[in-house]
C-alpha positions as CSV (number, residue, x, y, z in Angstrom):
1,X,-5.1,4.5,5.3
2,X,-4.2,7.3,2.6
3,X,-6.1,9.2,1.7
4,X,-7.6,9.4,-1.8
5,X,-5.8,12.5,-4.0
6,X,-8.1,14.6,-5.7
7,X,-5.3,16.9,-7.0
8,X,-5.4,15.9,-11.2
9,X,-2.6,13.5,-10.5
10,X,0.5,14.7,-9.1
11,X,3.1,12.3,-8.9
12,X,3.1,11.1,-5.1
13,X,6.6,10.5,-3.1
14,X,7.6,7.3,-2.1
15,X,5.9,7.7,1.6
16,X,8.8,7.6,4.3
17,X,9.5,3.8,5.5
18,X,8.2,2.1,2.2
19,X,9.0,-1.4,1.3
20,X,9.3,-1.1,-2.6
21,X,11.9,-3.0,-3.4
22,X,11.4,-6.5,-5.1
23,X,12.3,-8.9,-2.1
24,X,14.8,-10.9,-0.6
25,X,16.1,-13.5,-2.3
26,X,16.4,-16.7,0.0
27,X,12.8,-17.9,2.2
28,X,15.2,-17.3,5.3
29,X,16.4,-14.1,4.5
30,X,12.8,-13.3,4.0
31,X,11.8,-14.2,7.4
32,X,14.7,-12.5,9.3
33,X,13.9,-9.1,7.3
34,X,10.3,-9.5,8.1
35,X,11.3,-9.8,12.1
36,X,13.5,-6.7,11.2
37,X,10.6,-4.9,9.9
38,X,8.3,-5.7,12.6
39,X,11.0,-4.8,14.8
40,X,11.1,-1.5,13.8
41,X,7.0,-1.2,13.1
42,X,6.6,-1.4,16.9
43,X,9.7,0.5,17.9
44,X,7.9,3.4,15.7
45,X,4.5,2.8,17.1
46,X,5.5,2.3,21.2
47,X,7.8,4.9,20.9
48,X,5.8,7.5,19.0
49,X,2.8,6.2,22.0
50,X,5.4,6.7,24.8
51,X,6.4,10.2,23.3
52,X,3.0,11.5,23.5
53,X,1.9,10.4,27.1
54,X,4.9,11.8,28.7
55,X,4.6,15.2,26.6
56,X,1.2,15.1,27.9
57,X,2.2,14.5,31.7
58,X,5.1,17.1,31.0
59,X,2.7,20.3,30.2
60,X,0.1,19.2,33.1
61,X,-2.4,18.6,30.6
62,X,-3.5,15.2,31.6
63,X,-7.2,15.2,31.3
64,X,-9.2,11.9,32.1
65,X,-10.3,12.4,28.5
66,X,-7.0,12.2,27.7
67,X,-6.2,9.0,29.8
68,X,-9.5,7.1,28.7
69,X,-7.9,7.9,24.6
70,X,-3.8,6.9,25.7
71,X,-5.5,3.9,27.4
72,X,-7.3,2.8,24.2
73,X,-4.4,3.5,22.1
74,X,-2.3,0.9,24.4
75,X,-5.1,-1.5,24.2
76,X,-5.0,-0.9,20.7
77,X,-1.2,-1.4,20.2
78,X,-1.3,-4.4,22.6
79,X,-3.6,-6.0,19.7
80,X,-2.2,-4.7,16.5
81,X,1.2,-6.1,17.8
82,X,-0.2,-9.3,19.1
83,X,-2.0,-10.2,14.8
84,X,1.4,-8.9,13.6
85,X,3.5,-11.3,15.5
86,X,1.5,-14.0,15.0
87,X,0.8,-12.9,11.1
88,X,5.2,-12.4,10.9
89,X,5.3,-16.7,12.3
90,X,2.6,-17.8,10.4
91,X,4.2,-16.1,7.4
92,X,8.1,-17.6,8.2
93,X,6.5,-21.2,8.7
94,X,4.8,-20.6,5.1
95,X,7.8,-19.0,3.4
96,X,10.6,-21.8,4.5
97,X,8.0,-24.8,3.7
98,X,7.0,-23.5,0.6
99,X,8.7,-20.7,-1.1
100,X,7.1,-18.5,-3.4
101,X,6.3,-18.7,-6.6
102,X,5.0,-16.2,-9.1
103,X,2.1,-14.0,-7.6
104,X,0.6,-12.2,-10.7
105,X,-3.0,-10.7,-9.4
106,X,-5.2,-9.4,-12.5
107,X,-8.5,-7.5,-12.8
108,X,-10.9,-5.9,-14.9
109,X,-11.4,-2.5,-14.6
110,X,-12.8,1.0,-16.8
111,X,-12.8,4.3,-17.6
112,X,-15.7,6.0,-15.1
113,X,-16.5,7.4,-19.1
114,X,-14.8,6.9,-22.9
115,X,-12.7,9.9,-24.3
116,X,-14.1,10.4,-28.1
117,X,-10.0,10.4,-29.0
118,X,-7.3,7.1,-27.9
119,X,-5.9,7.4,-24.4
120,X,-2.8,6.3,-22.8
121,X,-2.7,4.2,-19.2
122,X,-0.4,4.6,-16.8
123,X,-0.5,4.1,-12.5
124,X,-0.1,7.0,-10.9
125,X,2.4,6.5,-8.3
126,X,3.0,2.8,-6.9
127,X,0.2,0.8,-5.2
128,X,0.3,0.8,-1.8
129,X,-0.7,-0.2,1.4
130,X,-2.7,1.4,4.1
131,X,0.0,1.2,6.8
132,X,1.6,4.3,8.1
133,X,4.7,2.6,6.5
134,X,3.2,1.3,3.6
135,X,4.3,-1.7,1.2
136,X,4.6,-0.5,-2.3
137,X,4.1,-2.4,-5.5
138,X,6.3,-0.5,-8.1
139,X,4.6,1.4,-11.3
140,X,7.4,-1.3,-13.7
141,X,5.4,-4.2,-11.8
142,X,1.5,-2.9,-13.5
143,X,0.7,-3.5,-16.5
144,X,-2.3,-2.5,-19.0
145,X,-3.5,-4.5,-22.0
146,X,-4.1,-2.3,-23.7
147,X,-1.9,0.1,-22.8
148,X,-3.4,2.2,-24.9
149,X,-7.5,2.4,-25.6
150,X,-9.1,3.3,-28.5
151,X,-11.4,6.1,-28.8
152,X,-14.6,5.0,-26.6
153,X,-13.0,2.1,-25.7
154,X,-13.3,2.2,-21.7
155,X,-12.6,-2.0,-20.6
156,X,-8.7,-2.6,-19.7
157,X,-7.0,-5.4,-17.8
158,X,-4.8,-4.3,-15.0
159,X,-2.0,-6.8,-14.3
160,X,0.1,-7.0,-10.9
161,X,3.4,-8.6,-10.2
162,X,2.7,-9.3,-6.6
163,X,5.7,-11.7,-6.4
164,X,7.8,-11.4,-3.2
165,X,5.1,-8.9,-2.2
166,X,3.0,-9.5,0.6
167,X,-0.8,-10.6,0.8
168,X,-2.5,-7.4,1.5
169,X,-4.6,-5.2,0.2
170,X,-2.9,-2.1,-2.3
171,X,-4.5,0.7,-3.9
172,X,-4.1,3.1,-6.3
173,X,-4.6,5.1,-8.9
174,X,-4.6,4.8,-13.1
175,X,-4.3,8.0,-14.6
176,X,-5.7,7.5,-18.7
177,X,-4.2,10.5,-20.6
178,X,-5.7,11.5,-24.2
179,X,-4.0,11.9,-27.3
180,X,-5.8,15.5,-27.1
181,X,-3.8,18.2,-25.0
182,X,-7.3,19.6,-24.5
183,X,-8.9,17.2,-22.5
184,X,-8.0,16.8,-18.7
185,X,-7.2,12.8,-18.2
186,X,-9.7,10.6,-15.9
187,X,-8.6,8.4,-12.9
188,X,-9.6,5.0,-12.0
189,X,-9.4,4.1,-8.6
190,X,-7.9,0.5,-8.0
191,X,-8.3,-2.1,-5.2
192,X,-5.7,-4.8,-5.9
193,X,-5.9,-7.9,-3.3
194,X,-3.2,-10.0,-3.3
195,X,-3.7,-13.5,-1.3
């Protein structure tokens, strides 16, 4: 999972691998691209596994500590591949019998504490998933209403496109930014589940 920033709010970069873009456009070209990318998930992962065990046997290294941790990681591969594979069919039967439709998730959130001047909302960077090669939800696809709060006004309404995205869970950040240079802006973490 990534980590939480606690740098003010620099601007992440799109992590290496992301799926940001807005989706296929036919149910069947949905399902072959979701093959692809589970195609490539567990060339990345084996490989990356299969890398590390023969550097290890290479150097002489090889501790039975060692073995006991490459033999859970296998295990643990073995099972994260065997939920994905079945996740990736249950998800092509679903997307060719019934494509989808609009997916707009939306939910309450606040300020941790009201500025005394108006603020300005804004996510800082796109939502994402936990995955080493995470699924993105764009900043253009969250919106705030309001997008701007009134002095010691701290409710807001986050609202997620989630359409052609898949169900996971994303997170995030909302960076509110006051009309008053001197104060630093607050973040609001977000937890956006999208079924």
């Amino acid at each position: 999972m990534t980590p939480k920033r606690t740098d003010g709010g620099a601007q992440p970069g799109t992590p290496s691998g992301a799926a940001d873009d807005p989706g296929p456009t036919s149910p069947l070209v949905e399902v072959v691209e979701g093959y692809v990318d589970l195609a490539g998930w567990l060339t990345r992962e084996i490989g990356a596994h299969a890398r590390t065990v023969a550097t290890r046997l290479e150097a002489g290294d090889y501790t039975p500590d060692l073995v006991a941790r490459d033999a859970a990681r296998s295990a643990a591969l073995v099972a994260a591949t065997s939920f994905r594979i079945v996740n990736e069919a249950f998800d092509a039967v679903v997307l060719v019998a019934r494509p989808p439709k609009p997916r707009i998730v939306e939910l309450e959130a606040r300020l941790p504490e009201p500025f005394g001047v108006p603020c300005t909302l804004e996510l800082d960077g796109p939502l994402q998933t936990g995955f080493e090669s995470p699924h993105l939800i764009r900043e253009d696809r969250v919106t705030f209403h309001p997008a701007k709060l009134r002095a010691n006004q701290v409710r807001f309404t986050v609202r997620v496109d989630a359409t052609r995205r898949p169900g996971l869970i994303y997170e995030g950040r909302v960076r509110a930014t006051p009309e008053d240079p001197a104060v630093e802006p607050r973040f609001v973490d977000l937890v956006v589940v999208v079924r």
